[in-house]
C-alpha positions as CSV (number, residue, x, y, z in Angstrom):
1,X,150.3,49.8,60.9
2,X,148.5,47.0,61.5
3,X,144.5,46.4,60.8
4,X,141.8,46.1,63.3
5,X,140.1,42.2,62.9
6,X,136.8,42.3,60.9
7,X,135.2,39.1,61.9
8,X,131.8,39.0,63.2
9,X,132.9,37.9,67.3
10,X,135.3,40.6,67.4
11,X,132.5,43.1,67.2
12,X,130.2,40.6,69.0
13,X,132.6,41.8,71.8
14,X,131.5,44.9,71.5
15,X,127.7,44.6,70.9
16,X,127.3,42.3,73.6
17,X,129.6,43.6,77.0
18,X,128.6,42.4,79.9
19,X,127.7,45.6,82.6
20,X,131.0,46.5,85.0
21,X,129.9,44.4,87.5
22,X,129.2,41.1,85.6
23,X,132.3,41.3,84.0
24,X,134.3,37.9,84.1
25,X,131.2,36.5,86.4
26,X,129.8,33.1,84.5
27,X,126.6,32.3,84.9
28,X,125.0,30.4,88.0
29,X,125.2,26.7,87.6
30,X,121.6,25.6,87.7
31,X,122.0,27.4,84.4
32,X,124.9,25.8,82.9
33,X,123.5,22.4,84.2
34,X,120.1,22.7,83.3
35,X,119.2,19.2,81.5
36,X,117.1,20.2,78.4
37,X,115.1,17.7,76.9
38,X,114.0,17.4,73.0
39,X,111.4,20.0,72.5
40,X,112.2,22.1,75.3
41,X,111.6,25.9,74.6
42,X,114.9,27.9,75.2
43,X,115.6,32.0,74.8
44,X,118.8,32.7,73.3
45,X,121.2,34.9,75.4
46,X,124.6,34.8,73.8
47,X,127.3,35.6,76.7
48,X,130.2,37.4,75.2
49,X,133.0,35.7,77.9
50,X,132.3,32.1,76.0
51,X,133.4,32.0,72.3
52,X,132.9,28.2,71.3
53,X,129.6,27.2,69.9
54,X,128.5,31.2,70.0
55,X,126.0,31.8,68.0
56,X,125.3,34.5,65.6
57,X,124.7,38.0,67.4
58,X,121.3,38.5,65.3
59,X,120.0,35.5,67.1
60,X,120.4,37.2,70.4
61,X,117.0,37.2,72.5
62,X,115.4,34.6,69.9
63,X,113.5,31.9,71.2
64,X,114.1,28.2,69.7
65,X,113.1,24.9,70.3
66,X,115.3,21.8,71.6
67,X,115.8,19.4,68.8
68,X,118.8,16.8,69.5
69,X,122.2,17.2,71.1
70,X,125.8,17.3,70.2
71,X,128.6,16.5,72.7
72,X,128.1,19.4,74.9
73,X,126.4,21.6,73.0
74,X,122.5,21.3,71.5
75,X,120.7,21.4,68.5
76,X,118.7,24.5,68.6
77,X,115.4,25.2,65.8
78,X,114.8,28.8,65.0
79,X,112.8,30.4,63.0
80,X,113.6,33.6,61.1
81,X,111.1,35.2,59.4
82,X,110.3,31.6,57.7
83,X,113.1,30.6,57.2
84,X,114.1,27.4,59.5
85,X,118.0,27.9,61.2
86,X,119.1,25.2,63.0
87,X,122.0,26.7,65.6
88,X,124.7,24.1,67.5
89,X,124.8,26.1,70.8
90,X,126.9,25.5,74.6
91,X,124.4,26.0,77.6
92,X,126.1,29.1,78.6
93,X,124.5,31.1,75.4
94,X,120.3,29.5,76.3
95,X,118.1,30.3,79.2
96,X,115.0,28.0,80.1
97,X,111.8,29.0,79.4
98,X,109.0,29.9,82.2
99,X,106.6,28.2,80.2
């Protein structure tokens, strides 16, 4: 018998599904090719179809700031509590703000 995987995506499969209807369905493009700029405000919204650079499910809904960017990915500032978290996320997990 072989065990089920305990690492934290598998269950972030589980925790985060996308509804019936979104399923497979990536997000528009003017999302994905937003161009965020150092100190833009950005909610996190981690989509479950895209594993690299995912972050951590207990940052899910979290607002950050932009601080720097990484290939493809950027530098995201979040605080918990007071504690200071700096995340490497892809554009597909971070929504603009309506500021």
């Amino acid at each position: 018998m072989v065990k089920p995987p305990r690492g934290y995506r598998h269950r972030t499969r589980r925790l985060l599904r996308k509804h019936v209807r979104e399923k497979g369905a990536v997000p528009k493009l003017s999302v994905l090719l937003h161009p965020y700029k150092v100190g833009d405000k950005v909610a996190i919204k981690i989509d479950p179809s895209f594993h690299y650079a995912m972050p951590h499910r207990r940052f899910h809904g979290l607002t950050g700031t932009i601080i720097g960017k990484r290939g493809r990915a950027y530098e995201v500032e979040v605080y918990l509590g007071n504690k200071r978290k700096i995340l490497f996320v892809t554009p597909e997990h971070l929504r603009p703000l309506k500021a």
